[in-house]
N, C-alpha and C positions, 0 to 999 in steps of 0.2 A: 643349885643356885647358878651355878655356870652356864647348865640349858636356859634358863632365862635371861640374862645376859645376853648370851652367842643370839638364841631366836630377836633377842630387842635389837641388836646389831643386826640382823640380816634385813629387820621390818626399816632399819632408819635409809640399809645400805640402797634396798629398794625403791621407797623414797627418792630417794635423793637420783636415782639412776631413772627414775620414771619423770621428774624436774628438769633433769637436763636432757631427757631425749624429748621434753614436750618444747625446750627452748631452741634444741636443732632442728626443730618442723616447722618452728613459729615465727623465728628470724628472717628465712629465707620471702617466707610468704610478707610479712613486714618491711622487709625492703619491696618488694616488688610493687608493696598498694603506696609506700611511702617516694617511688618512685615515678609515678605517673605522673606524665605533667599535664593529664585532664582533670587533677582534681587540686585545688590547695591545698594544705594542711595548714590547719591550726598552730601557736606556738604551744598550745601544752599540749597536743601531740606528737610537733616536732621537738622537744625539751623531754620528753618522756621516755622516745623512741633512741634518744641519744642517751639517755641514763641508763637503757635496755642493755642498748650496743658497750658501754664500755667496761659494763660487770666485767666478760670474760677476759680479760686484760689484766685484773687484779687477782685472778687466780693462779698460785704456784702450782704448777706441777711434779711431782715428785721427781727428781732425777736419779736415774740408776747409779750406785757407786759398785764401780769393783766389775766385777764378771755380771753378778745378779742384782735382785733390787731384793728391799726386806719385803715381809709378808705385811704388813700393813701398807706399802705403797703400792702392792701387787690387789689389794683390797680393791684400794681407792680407783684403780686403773679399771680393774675388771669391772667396777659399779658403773665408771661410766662410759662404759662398752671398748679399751684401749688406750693403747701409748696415745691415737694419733687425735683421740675424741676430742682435746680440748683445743688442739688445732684447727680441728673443722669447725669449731662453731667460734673460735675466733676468726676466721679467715667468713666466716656471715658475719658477723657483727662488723667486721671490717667493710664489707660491701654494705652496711647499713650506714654505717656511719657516714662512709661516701655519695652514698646518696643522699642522704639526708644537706650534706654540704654541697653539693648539687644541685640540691633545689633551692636553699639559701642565696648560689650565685645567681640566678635567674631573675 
């Protein structure tokens, strides 16, 4: 019963690590088309693309206590490739969000 369990965790950890490396590829390219200023954007793509942008904002990252972290924040970290992953794809959403306010002053 345990091998099932563990294999269902590894299928969800995967998941989830295949989510947010599709959302650190898709960010950077959506600020760029949301950055052009040969094109408009719609308001429910600009209203969409800022609902995009402020998900990773609302995510805790685990913080190490003591010397080491436990084995379930060592989990979550390695799913999604590191300490520094959710940094990086805040710091895109951050440059989406700016541009997206960007072209609103315009």
């Amino acid at each position: 019963m345990a091998t099932e369990t563990d294999s269902f965790a590894q299928s969800l950890r995967a998941v989830i690590a295949e989510i947010f490396h599709a959302l650190v590829s898709v960010l950077p390219r959506v600020d760029r088309l949301v950055g052009r200023s040969d094109l408009a954007m719609s308001d429910t793509i600009t209203i969409q693309s800022v609902y995009i942008a402020i998900g990773p904002f609302f995510v805790v990252e685990p913080i190490a206590e003591g010397r080491g972290t436990t084995k379930s924040k060592d989990l979550v970290l390695s799913a999604l490739g590191g300490p520094t992953s959710l940094k990086g794809l805040r710091l895109s959403a951050l440059s989406l969000i700016r541009s997206v306010s960007y072209g609103l002053d315009d």
